[in-house]
C-alpha positions in Angstrom: -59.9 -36.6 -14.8 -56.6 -36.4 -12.9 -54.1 -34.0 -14.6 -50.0 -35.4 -13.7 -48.1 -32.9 -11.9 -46.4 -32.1 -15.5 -49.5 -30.6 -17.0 -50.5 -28.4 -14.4 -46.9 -26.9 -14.2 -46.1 -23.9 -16.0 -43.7 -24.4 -19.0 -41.4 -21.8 -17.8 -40.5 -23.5 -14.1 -40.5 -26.8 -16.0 -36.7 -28.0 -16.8 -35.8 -29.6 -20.0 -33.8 -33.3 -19.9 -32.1 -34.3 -22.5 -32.1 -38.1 -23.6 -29.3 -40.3 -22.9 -30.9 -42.3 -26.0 -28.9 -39.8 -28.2 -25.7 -38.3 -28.7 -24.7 -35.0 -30.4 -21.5 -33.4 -31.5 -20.8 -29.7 -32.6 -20.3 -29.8 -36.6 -17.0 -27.5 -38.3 -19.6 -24.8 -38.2 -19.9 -24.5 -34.2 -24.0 -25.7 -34.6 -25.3 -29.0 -32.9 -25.5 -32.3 -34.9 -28.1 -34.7 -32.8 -26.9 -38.4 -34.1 -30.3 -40.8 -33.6 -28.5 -44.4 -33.9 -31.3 -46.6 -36.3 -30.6 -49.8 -34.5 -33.8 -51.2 -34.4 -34.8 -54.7 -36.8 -36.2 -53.0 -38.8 -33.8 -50.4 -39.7 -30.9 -53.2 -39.0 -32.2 -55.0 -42.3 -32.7 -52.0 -44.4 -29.2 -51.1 -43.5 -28.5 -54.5 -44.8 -30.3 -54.4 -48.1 -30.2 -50.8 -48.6 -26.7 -49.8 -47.6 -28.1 -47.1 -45.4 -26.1 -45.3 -42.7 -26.0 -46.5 -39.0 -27.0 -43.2 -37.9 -29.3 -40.2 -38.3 -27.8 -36.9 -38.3 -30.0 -34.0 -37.3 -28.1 -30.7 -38.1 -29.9 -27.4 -35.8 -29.4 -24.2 -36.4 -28.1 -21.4 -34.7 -30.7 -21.0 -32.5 -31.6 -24.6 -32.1 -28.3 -24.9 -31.2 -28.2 -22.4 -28.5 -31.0 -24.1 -27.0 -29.5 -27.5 -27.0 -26.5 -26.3 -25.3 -28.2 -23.8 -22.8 -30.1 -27.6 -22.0 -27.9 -28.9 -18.9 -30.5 -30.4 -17.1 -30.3 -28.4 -14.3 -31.7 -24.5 -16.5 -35.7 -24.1 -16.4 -37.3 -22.7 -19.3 -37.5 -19.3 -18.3 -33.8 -19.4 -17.7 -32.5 -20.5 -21.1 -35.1 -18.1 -22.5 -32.8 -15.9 -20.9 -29.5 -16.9 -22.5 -31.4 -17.0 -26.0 -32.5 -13.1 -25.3 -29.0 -12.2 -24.1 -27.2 -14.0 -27.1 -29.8 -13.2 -30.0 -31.0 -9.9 -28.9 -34.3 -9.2 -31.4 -33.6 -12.4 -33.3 -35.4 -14.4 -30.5 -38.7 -12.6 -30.9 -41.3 -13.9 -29.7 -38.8 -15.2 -27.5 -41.4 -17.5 -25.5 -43.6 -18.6 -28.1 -40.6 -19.8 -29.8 -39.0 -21.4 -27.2 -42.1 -23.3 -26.1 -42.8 -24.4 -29.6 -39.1 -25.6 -30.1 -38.9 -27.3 -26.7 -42.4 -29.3 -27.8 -40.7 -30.6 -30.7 -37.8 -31.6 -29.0 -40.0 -33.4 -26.8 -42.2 -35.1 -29.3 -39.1 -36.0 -30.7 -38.2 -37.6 -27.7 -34.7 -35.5 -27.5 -35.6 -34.3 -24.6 -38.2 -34.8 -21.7 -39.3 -32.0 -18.9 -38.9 -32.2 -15.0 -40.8 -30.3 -12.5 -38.4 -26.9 -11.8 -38.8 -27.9 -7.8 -37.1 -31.4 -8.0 -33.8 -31.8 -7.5 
């Protein structure tokens, strides 16, 4: 079985994308609010029935929000491991296992996909 190029890269050299899907704004407190529009049929005619919101609002916290700031699309993994170490000192430990697993559900999440570190 063929492994993609994605798979066989090591998380750290991989860089994190986010989606142009979804917007986000900083909240009153200084932490990231992702805003996940719910435009599809199905959540167009619960919104009709159900008086539910247009949006989604994801609120992160202080690390999570680090992390989706430190995301420019351009920063591999290692390297915004390395603002998170600078900024939360002991509080990112274990920096890397904690990174990867947030990144993962970013991903799964589709917030954010990964590129090779060596494209440009």
């Amino acid at each position: 079985m063929k492994k993609s190029k994605a798979t066989t890269n090591n998380l750290l050299e991989m860089i994190p994308v986010k989606s142009d899907r979804y917007h986000w704004e900083k909240t009153e407190n200084n932490l990231i609010q992702i805003i996940i529009p719910r435009d599809s049929l199905l959540e167009r005619a619960v919104r009709l029935f159900f008086k539910t919101p247009e949006v989604m609002r994801i609120d992160l916290d202080e690390t999570g929000s680090l992390v989706w700031e430190s995301i420019d699309n351009q920063r591999t993994v290692a390297e915004i491991g390395e603002i998170l170490r600078r900024e939360m000192k002991d509080q990112a430990e274990p920096l890397y296992e904690r990174l990867g697993t947030y990144l993962n559900l970013l991903k799964n999440n589709h917030f954010i996909t990964f590129k090779s570190g060596d494209a440009s």
